[in-house]
C-alpha angles and dihedrals in degrees: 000000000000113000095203098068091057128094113262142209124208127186155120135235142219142198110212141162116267106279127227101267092210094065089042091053082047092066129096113262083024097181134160121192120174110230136202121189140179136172129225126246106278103256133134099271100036097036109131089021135141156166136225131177105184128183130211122174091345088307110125120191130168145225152198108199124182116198126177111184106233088173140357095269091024136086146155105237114186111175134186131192105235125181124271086246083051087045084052097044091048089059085071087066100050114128106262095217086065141078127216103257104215113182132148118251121211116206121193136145125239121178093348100302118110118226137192115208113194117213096193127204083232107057130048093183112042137035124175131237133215138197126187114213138189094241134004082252105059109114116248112230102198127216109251087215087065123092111213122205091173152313109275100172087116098041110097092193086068090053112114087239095053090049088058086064112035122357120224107250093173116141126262 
């Protein structure tokens, strides 16, 4: 298979402390969607796989989304709408070992980048913010009305898929 051809995703990602809602609703693009996500047993043809109902003004929609690292800010994403019933049958595959991670995401646009902030169940102090970029090396111009604890692009236990397993408790 050749990679380049893929479609590929390229971000970082951010731990911050939870942000005042009322200047993020404030920002152009301001969007929240709910989001529920869950990742597939871990076998040849599902590794990498995973599924997302999100919802966005009471409109739910859901997803089945592949990704193989290929670097630390890069990724090949493929990802296919599936019915709601599809999006049912799938959480029989879950990996039992994990748990569903449901968070809110806050969209919103500074300085003409477009970023994703993530309010998780699990955490009442922290959140994480992402950016996709154009190539690892486009600079970041973060927002001053985000607080950042760290970088965490090249921590895997930050990874959406690590946190289904075990969540970071570490202290702030």
């Amino acid at each position: 298979m050749n990679d380049r051809k893929l479609p590929l995703e390229i971000e970082r990602k951010y731990l911050i402390r939870i942000p005042d809602f009322a200047v993020l609703e404030k920002q152009p693009l301001y969007m929240k969607i709910e989001i529920e996500q869950a990742y597939l047993k871990e076998q040849e043809r599902t590794a990498g796989m995973r599924i997302r109902k999100s919802t966005i003004n009471g409109k739910t929609t859901y997803k089945k989304t592949y990704k193989k690292s290929i670097t630390y800010r890069t990724r090949i994403e493929i990802e296919d709408d599936i019915s709601e019933q599809t999006w049912k049958d799938l959480l029989f595959n879950i990996d039992p070992d994990s748990i569903p991670i449901k968070k809110t995401r806050h969209c919103f646009l500074y300085q003409g980048q477009f970023f994703e902030l993530d309010i998780y169940e699990f955490w009442n102090d922290r959140a994480t913010l992402e950016i996709e970029l154009n190539s690892e090396e486009e600079e970041v111009n973060l927002p001053p009305f985000i607080e950042v604890i760290k970088e965490v692009t090249d921590d895997n236990r930050y990874k959406n898929r690590s946190l289904s397993y075990h969540v970071v408790e570490e202290e702030l």
